[in-house]
N, C-alpha and C positions, 0 to 999 in steps of 0.2 A: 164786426161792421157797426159802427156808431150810429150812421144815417141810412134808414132803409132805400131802397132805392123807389123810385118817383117814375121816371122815363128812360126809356132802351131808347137809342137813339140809329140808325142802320143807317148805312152808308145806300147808296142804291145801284150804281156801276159794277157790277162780279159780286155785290150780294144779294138784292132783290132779284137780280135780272143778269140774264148772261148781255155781254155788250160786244158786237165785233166792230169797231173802226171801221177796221176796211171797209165789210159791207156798208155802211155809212157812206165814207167814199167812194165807194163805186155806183155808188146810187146817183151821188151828184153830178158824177160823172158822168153818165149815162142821161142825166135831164140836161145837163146843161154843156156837153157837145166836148168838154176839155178830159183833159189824159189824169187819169188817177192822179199821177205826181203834181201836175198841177194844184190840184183838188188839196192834196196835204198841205203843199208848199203855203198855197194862199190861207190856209184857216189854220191850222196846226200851226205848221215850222215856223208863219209869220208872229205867232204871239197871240193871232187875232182869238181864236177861242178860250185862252189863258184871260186877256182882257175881260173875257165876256163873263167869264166862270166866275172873276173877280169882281161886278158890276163897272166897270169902268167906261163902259158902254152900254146904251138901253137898247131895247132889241129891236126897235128899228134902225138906230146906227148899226149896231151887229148886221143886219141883215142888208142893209146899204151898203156896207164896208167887204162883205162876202160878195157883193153884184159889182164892186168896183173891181177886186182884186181876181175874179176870175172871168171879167168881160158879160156876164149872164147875169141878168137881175134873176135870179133865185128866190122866188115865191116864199111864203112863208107854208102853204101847204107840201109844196116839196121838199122843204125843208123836215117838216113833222114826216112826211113819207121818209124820206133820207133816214132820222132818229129812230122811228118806228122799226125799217126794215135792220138795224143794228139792235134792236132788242129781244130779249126772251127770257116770260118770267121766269126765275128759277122757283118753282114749286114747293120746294123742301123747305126753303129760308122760309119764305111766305106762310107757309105752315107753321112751320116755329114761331114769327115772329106773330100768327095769327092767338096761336098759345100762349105766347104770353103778355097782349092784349089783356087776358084773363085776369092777371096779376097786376097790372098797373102800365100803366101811357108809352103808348108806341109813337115814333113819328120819325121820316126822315131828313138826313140833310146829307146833300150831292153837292158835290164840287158841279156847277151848273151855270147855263145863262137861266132868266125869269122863265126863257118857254117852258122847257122840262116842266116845271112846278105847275105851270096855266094850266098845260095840255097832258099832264101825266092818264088824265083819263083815257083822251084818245092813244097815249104810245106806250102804253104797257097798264090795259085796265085790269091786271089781277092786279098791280101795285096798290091802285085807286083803290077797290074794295078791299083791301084790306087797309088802308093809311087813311082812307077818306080826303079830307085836306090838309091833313097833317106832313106833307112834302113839300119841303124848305132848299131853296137852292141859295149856293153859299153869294152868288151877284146881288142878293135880297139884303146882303149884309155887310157888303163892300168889303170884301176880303176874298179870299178860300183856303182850303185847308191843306197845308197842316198851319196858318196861320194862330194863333190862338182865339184871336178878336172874334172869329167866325161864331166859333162855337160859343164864346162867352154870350155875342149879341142874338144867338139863334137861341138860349136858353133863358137870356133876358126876357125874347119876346115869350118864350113860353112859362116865363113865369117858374121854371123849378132851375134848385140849386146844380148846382158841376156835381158836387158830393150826394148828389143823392141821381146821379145818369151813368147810364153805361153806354158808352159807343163802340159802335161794330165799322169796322173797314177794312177793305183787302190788302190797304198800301200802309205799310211798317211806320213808313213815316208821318200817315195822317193820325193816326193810331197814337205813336207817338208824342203827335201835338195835341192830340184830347188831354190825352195823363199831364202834358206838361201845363195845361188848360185847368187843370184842378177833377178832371172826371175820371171815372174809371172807363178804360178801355181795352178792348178787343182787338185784337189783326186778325181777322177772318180768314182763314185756309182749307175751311170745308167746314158740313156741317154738325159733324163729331164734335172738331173742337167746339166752336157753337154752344153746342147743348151741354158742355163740361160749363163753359165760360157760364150759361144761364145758370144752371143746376148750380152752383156755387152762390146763388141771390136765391133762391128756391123758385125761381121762375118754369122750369118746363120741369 
């Protein structure tokens, strides 16, 4: 290895935190009177949360564009309730990634609208204490991943090389697009492999 490593980079969706959709959906459901499929149809299957993860929208169009398309102006607190009720931090990662803190710069980046990143305190605060404000949402970058631009401008602003970041993700394909990004990458699958993938940088 020529360049030591600088920054672990984690994805946050299935590796900080467990994530269920549904429950997400069903929460909005429930505040705002329309049937689960609804709920998909208008944020999801329309595009509209791809847009958002992408910045192509700021998060009060985002959330104007969710109260058009599902008749219910949807709060931006039920919204954080909605996110919240779909999280749970996964402990084991958090500890790892807490370990290797120790060794050099943690911080993540999530295919995400701005909120995630505002509010990460309130919607999953073991994230927060262990990341501080080092949680980056790919809309911050006008892109998302597996784009490569995400990551190049997410590493821009933090100032260290591709060649000296490992990123962790659960999706083959984001994974994928770090390495073809110039960083070394991870596909996260549990957290055995994990600590093979650190243990190979002497991290944990």
């Amino acid at each position: 290895m020529t360049t030591p490593l600088q920054l672990v980079l984690f994805d946050l969706d299935d590796v900080l935190c467990h994530y269920d959709r549904s429950a997400r959906i069903q929460h909005i459901a429930h505040v705002s009177g329309c049937t689960p499929q609804k709920v998909r149809s208008a944020i999801w299957e329309s595009g509209l949360e791809g847009r958002a993860d992408a910045g192509s929208l700021g998060s009060e169009a985002y959330l104007d564009e969710i109260a058009e398309r599902l008749g219910y102006a949807l709060t931006l607190g039920e919204w954080l309730d909605a996110r919240r009720a779909a999280m749970r931090a996964n402990q084991e990662t958090l500890a790892i990634a807490e370990a290797v803190s120790r060794h050099c710069r943690i911080a993540v980046l999530t295919n995400n609208c701005r909120l995630v990143g505002e509010y990460i305190s309130q919607l999953c605060p073991p994230v927060a204490e262990v990341f501080a404000a080092e949680v980056y949402c790919s809309a911050s970058f006008s892109a998302a991943k597996p784009q490569p631009q995400v990551y190049q401008r997410c590493l821009s602003q933090l100032g260290v090389a591709a060649a000296a970041t490992l990123f962790i993700d659960d999706l083959p394909e984001n994974a994928r697009g770090a390495a073809e990004a110039g960083l070394h990458a991870h596909h996260f699958s549990g957290v055995a492999g994990l600590r093979m993938a650190l243990a190979e940088f002497g991290l944990v």
